[in-house]
N, C-alpha and C positions, 0 to 999 in steps of 0.2 A: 883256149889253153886249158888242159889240165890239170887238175890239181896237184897230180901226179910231176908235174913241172914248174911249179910253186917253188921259188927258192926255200931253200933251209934254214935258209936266218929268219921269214915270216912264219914258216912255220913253230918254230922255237918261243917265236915273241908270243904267238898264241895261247899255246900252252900257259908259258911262264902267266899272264895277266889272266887266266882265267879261275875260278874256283867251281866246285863243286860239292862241295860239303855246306856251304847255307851259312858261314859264320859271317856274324855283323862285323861293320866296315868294311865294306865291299863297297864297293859302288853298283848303283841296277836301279832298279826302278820300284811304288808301292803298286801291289798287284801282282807282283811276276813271283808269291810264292814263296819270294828268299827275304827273308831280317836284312835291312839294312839301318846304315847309321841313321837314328833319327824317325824311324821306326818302332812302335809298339808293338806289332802285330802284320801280317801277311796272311792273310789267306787266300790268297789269289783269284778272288771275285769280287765284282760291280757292286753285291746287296750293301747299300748303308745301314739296314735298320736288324745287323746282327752283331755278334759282339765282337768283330773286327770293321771299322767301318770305310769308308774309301779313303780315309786319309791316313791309313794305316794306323789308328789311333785306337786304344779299346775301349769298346761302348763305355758310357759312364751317363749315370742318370744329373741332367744338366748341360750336355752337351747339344741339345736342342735337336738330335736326331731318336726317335721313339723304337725302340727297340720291340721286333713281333718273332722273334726266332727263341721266346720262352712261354708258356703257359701263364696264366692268372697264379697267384700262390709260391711260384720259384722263385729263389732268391736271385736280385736284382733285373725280375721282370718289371717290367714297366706300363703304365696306364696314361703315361702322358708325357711327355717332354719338350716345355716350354725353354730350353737354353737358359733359363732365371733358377734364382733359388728364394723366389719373393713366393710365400705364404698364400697371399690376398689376393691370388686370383685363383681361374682356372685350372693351373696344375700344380699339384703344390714342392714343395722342396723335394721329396723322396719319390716325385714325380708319381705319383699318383692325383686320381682327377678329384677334386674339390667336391664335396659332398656338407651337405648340411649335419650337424652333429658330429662331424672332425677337430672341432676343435678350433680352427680356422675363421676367419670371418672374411667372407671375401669382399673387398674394395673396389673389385674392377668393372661392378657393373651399376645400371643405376637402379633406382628403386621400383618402376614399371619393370624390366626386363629380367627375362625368366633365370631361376637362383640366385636371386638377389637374396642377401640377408641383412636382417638387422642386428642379429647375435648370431652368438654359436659357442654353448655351453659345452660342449662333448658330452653332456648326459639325455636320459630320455626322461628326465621328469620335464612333464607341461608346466608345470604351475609355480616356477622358483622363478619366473620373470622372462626367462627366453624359451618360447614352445620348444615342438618336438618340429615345428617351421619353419624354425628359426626367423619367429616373427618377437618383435618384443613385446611380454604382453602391458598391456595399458588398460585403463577405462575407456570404453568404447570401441572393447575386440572383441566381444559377446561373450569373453571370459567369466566367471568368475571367480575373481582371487581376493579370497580368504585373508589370506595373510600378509596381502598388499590393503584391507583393511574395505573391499569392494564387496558389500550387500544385496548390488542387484548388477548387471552391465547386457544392456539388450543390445549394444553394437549400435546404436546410432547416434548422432550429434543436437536430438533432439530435446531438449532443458523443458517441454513442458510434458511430459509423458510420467506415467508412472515412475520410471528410472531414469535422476538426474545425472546429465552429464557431468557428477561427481560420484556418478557408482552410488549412489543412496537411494530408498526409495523415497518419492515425492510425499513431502508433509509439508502440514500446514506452519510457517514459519522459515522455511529455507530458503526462501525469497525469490522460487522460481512458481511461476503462477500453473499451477498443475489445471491440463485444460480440460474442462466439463465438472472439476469436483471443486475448483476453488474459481473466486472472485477477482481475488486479490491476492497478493504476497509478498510483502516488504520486508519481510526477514527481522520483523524487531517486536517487543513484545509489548508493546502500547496498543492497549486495548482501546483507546479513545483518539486514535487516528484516524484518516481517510479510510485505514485498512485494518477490519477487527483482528483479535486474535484469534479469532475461527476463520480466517480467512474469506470472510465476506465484506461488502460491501459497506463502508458505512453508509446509515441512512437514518431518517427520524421515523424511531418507533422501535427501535433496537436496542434500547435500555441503555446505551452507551453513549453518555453526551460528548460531542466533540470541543474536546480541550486546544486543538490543534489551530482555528480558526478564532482571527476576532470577530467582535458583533461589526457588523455591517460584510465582511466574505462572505461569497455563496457557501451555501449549505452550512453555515453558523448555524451550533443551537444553542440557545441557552438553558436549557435542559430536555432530557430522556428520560422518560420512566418505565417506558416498554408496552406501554399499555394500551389501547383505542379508548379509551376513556378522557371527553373532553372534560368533565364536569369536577377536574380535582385541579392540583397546581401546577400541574404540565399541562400545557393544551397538544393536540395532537399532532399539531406545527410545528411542536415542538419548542413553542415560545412558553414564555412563565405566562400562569393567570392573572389578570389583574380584574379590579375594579372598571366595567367599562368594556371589555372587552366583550360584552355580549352574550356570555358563555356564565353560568349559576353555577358556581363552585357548590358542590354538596358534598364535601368531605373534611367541613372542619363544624366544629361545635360553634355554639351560639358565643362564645367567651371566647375564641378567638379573635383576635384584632381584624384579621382579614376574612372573618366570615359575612356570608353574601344573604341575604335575604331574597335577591333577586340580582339582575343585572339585564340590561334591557342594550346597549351598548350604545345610549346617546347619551348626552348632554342635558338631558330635561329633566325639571321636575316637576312636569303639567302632566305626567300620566301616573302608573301605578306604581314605574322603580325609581327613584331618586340619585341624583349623579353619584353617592354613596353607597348606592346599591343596598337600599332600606325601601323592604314591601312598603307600597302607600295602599294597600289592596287586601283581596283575602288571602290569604295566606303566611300573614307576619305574625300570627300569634295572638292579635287583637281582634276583637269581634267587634267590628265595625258595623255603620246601618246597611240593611237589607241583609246582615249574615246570621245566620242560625248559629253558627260554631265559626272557633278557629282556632285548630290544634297547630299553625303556624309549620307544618311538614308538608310532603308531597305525596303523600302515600296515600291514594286515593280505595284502600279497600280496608279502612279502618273507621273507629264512627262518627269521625268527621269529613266528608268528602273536599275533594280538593276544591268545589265551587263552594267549600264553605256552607253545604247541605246537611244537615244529619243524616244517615245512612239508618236507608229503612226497605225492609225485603220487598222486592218490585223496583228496583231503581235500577237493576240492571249491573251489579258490581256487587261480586261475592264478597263479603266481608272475611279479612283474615288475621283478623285481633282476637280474635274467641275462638274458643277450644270445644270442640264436640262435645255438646255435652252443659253449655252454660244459657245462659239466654240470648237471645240474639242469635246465634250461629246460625250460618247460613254455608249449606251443601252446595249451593249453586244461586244464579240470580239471573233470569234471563228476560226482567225487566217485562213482564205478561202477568193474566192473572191466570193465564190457562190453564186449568188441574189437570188438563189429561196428556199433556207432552214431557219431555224428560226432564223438567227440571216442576214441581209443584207449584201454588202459588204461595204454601208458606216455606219456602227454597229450600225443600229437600228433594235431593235425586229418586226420580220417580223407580219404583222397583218394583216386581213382582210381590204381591202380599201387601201392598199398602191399601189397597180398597178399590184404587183409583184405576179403570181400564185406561191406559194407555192407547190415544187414537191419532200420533204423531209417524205411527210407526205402519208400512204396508205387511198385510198379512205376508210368513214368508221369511221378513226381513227380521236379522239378530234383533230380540228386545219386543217383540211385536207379543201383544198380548190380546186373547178373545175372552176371556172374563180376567177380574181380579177378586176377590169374596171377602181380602183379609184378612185368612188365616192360612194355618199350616196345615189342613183334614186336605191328605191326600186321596179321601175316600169321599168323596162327595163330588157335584159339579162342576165344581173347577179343583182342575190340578196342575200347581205350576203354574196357572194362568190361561192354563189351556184346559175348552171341555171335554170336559169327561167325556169318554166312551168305548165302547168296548173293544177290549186287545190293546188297551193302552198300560198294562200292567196294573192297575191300581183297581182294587174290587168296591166298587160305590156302597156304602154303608148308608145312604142317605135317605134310597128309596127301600120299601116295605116290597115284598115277594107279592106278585100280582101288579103289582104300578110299573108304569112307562119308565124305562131305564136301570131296573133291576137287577142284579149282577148279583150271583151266588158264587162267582170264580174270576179271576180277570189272568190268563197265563203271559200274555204281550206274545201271543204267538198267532199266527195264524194256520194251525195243527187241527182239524178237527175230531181227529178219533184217538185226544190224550185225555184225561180226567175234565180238562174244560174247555167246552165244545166254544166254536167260535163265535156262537151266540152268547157266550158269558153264563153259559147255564154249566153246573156240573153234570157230568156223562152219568148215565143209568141206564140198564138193561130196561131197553122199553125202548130207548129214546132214536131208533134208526141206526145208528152209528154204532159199527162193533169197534170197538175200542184196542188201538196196537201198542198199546206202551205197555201194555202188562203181560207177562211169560204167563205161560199156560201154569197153573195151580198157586199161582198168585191173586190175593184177592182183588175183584172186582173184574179178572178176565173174561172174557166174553171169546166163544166160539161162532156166536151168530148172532144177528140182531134185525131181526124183522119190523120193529118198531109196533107191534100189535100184542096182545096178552090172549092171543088162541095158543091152548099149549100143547095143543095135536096138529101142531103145522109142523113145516119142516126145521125151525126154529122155535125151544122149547121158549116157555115164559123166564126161566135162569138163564138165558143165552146160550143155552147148548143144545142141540139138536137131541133128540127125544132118545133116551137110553146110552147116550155117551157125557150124561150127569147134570146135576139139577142144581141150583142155588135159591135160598132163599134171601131177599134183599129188603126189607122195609125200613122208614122210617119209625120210632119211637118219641112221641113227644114228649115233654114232660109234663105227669099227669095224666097223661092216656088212659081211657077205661072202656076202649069199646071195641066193635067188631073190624075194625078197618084194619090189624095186622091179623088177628085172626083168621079169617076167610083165606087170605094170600097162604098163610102157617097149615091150615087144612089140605091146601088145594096141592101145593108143594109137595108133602109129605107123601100123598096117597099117591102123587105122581110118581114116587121112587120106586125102580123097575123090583121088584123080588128074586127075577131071575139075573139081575148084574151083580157082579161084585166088584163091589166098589172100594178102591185100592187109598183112598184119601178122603179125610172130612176136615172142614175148616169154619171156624168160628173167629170173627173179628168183628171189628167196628170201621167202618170205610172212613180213609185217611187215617189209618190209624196202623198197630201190627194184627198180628191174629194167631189164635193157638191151632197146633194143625196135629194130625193121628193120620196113622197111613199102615197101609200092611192088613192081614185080616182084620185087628180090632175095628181099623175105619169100616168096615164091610158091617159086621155087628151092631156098631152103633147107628149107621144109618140105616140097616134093618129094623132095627127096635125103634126107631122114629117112625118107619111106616108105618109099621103094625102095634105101635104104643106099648110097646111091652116093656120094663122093667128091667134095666141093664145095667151092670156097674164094670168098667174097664180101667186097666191102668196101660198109657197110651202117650207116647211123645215126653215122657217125665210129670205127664199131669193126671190126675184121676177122671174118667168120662162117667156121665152117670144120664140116664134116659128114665122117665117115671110118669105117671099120672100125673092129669091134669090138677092143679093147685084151686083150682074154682071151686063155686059155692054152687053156679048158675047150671042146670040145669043141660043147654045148649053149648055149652062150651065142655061139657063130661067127656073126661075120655081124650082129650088133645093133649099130648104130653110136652113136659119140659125141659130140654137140654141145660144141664148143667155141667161143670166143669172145680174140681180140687171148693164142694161144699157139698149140703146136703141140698134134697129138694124142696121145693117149698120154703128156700130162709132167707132174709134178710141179711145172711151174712156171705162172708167169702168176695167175689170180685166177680165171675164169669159165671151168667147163666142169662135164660131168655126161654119165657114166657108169655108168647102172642097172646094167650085164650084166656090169661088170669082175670080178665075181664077189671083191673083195674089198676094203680098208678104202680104198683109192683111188678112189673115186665120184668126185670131183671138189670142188665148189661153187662157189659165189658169193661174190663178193670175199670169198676166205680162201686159205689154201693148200690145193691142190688135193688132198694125198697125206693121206690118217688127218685128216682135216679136224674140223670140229668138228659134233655134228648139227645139223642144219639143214634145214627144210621147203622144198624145191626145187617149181619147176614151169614147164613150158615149155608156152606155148600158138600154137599157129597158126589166125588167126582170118581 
C-alpha cells in the first residue's frame, strides 16, 4: 500500500504529535540531539568523558566520569574523577590528582606503597618538620633540624655511634656507651662508681676508690691513691697498709704512730722485724755489734751504707750526699782500683787531661785515648790525648829545629805547595815545590822551583826563570854578623838583568805585609841595587832610597843597602835591610832597625 492511500485521519494524527523545533517536554529519547524533560544536555553522541555525558547530564567534576574533551589549564578540565569529594586520596575534591605539597594528606594508601605521605604542609620549606617528601622529619631521617633542637642525625637507630639516637653527639655522661671511645656510661656523675666520670672502667690504681661496694663484694677497695707505689698507705691492691702485711711503709716519719721500721709480714720475733714492725737489725738507727754505722734510712749512697758499712771510694756506690767540691765526693764508683778505665781509683770520671791513659777503651772507639800528659799544651806530644803529628793542625813547640818531630807549620791540610808543606816544614824557594796559593807579585810567589841554588838553570835561585825576575829571601837572626846573608845579597843583586825593565819592587817580611813601587821608579831602584849606586825615589807613598855599603870591613865594601821612608846607615825609621853590614844591625821590616828581632826578609824585583 502506498502512502499515498494512507488515510487522512493517520495522516493528521502524525503531524499533530510531532515537533520540530527541539523544545523541552517532548517526549524522545537522551542521544537523539533534542532537550527533553529531564535532560541537561543532548548532544547526540556516545562520548561520556565530554561535557555532555550519556546520561544527558552535564560533566561536572564528581560525577566519577573524567572528562578529556579540555586541555590542562581550562577551566573545569579535569586531572581525575573519582565520583567522591573526600581530600585523602588519589583524586582530590576539584578533581585534580593528589600530589605531595597540595596541601592534602592522603589516607588511602599505606606507609610502604608509592605516595604515601606522612604530612603535607603546602609549602616548600624542608626543615619546619614536614619535608618537601612529605616525610615527617624526626631524629633518625639524616636530617638535621636546628630548630627541632637536633646537633647531629646520621639516620640510623644506632645509640652507640658518634650520634645518639636522641640527635646529640655522643659524650661521656649521656648513658649510652659510645663504642671504641668509652668503657662505660651510666649517665650520672658519681665518680666513685663501677663507672668513672671519664667514662672508664673502674679499677684499682685509678685514684678513685669505690664508695659503691661493701668490704667483702668483689672489686671492693678500701682505698685508691693512683699510684704503683706499694711502700706508702695504699697498697697497690688497693687495700690500706697495715703493720704485717709485708710491705715497709716509707712515707711517714719516725713520730708517726704507724711508722714502720721494717715489716717482714710474719708473726715473729726471732729474726730482724718484730710483729710491731721495729728493726731488730741494721738499719733502725742503732749501731748494733758487728755495725760500723747506722743512719737508720734506706739510702744506700750516702755515708752510711745500707749493710751498715761506712762508704768509702772502691765499694762500688757512688756517694750522693756531698756536693762537688767537698771531701769525700765521689764522680763515680765502680768498685776496682783500676786507674786507667772510666771511672779512676780515687772516683773521679776519667777524662782527657788527667794524666791517666785510658786502656778501657779500643782505639777508634768515642773516649779512646793514645797518651794523656796532663795538660792543656796543645803544641807538644799529645794533643787531646792524641799524638801529635803532622797535619794534625797544632805546630809542636816542644821539639828544637833539627830533632825527630819538628814542625815549623802544622796547616791540617794535606796541600803541598800552600806556605806549609805536608812535611810540617814552611815552603821556600829552594825547597821543590812551587808554591800555588800566592798570585803572581804577591810575596813569596814562586814561578819555578827546581829545588837546587844553580842560578843559570832554567829556574832562577828567586823562583823565576832567568830574566823574568829575581827575589831575594834570607833568614835574619838575631844578632847575626856574618857572611851567610851576604853572599846570597851579592849573588842576587849582580844577577839582575840591566837590559830588563822591571815594572815592580817589593820589600816585606814573610808572613807578614810588604811595601811594594811599581812603574819606572821600581825599574831605577832595582837598577841602583845592581850596580850600587846611590838613589833616592819617592814610589808607592813611601820614600825608596839605595846607597853604599854601611860596613867597616873591607870585603863586604861596596854592597849596598835598601832602605825605605829613613836615612842610610841609621838605627832609626822601620824598613830597611842590610845583608853585608857584617853585624847585629841588618835592618828590618816594621821593627827597629839596629839588633832587631829575627825575621825572614826578602826583596824582589820583578
Amino acid at each position: 500500500m502506498s502512502i499515498n492511500k494512507l488515510p487522512l485521519i493517520f495522516l493528521c494524527l502524525c503531524i499533530s504529535d510531532c515537533t520540530t523545533d527541539g523544545e523541552a517536554g517532548s517526549a524522545g529519547r537522551c542521544g537523539d540531539r533534542i532537550l527533553a524533560s529531564g535532560e541537561q544536555c543532548d548532544d547526540g553522541n556516545s562520548v561520556d568523558e565530554d561535557a555532555c555525558n550519556n546520561a544527558c547530564q552535564k560533566a561536572s567534576c564528581g560525577d566519577g566520569i573524567l572528562r578529556n574533551d579540555l586541555s590542562p589549564g581550562i577551566v573545569d578540565a579535569e586531572g581525575c574523577d573519582d565520583g567522591n569529594d573526600f581530600d585523602g586520596d588519589a583524586c582530590l575534591a576539584d578533581c585534580q590528582p593528589a600530589r605531595c605539597g597540595d596541601g592534602m594528606l592522603r589516607t588511602d594508601l599505606g606507609e610502604q606503597e608509592e605516595g604515601y605521605e606522612e604530612c603535607d604542609d603546602a609549602n616548600d620549606d624542608n626543615w619546619d618538620g614536614c619535608s618537601n617528601s612529605c616525610e615527617a622529619l624526626s631524629c633518625g631521617d639524616g636530617e638535621i633540624q636546628a630548630e627541632m633542637g637536633e646537633v647531629c642525625d646520621d639516620g640510623n637507630e644506632i645509640d652507640s655511634d658518634s650520634c645518639t639516637n636522641r640527635c646529640r653527639p655522643a659524650g661521656c655522661g649521656d648513658g649510652s656507651v659510645w663504642q671504641g671511645a668509652e668503657e662505660c656510661d651510666d649517665g650520672n656523675r658519681d665518680h666513685f662508681d663501677a663507672c668513672l666520670n671519664t667514662c672508664l672502667s673502674a679499677r684499682c690504681g685509678d685514684g678513685a676508690p669505690r664508695l659503691d661496694l661493701e668490704s667483702g663484694d668483689e672489686g671492693f677497695e678500701a682505698c685508691d691513691d693512683g699510684n704503683f707505689e706499694d711502700d706508702d698507705a695504699c697498697l697497690t691492691n688497693c687495700s690500706a697498709a697495715s703493720c704485717g702485711d709485708g710491705v715497709y711503709r716509707r712515707d711517714l716519719h719516725p713520730s708517726d704512730s704507724a711508722y714502720e721500721e721494717c715489716d717482714d709480714g710474719n708473726e715473729s720475733d726471732d729474726d730482724e722485724c718484730s710483729v710491731e714492725c721495729i728493726s731488730l737489725g741494721c738499719g733502725n738507727g742503732r749501731i748494733n755489734e758487728g755495725e760500723t754505722c747506722d743512719d737508720g734510712n734506706i739510702e744506700d749512697a750516702d755515708a752510711c751504707r745500707n749493710d751498715c758499712s761506712l762508704a768509702v771510694c772502691g765499694d762500688g756506690v757512688a756517694r750522693r750526699d756531698i756536693e762537688a767540691g767537698e771531701d769525700n765526693f765521689e764522680e763515680c764508683d765502680d768498685a776496682n782500683l783500676v786507674e786507667s778505665d772510666a771511672c779512676t781509683s780515687g772516683c773521679t770520671l776519667a777524662r782527657c787531661g788527667d794524666g791517666v791513659q785510658r786502656q778501657d777503651i779500643a782505639e777508634g772507639e768515642e773516649g779512646a785515648e793514645a797518651c794523656d800528659d796532663a795538660n792543656e799544651d796543645e803544641n807538644d806530644a799529645c794533643v787531646n790525648c792524641q799524638l801529635a803529628i803532622c797535619g794534625d793542625g797544632f805546630t809542636r813547640g816542644d821539639v828544637a829545629e833539627g830533632e825527630a818531630g819538628f814542625e815549623s807549620c802544622d796547616d791540617e791540610n794535606e796541600v803541598d805547595t800552600d806556605a806549609c808543606r805536608n812535611s810540617c816544614q814552611a815552603a821556600v824557594c829552594g825547597d821543590g815545590i812551587v808554591r800555588t796559593d800566592i798570585a803572581a807579585g804577591q810575596a813569596g810567589y814562586e814561578q819555578c822551583d827546581d829545588g837546587n841554588q844553580i842560578e843559570d838553570d832554567d829556574c832562577g835561585n828567586s823562583c823565576y826563570p832567568p830574566g823574568q825576575g829575581s827575589e831575594y829571601r834570607m833568614t835574619f837572626p838575631r844578632g847575626s854578623a856574618g857572611a851567610a846573608q851576604c853572599n846570597p845579597w851579592r849573588s842576587w843583586r849582580l844577577a839582575l838583568n840591566a837590559n830588563q825593565n822591571y815594572t815592580r819592587i817589593r820589600f816585606g817580611r814573610e808572613g807578614s805585609s810588604e811595601l811594594s813601587c811599581s812603574g819606572a821608579e821600581a825599574n831605577r831602584i832595582c837598577q841602583a841595587l845592581r850596580s850600587a849606586q846611590t838613589i833616592s825615589v819617592a814610589c808607592g807613598g813611601h820614600n825608596w832610597g839605595v846607597r853604599g855599603t854601611c860596613s867597616s870591613e873591607a870585603q863586604f865594601n861596596g854592597e849596598p843597602e835598601l832602605f825605605i821612608d829613613t836615612t842610610a846607615c841609621s838605627c832609626a825609621g822601620r824598613y830597611s835591610v842590610r845583608p853585608c853590614i857584617h853585624n847585629a844591625n841588618w835592618g828590618g821590616y816594621n821593627q827597629g832597625l839596629c839588633n832587631g828581632a829575627s825575621q825572614r826578609l826578602y826583596v824582589s824585583c820583578e
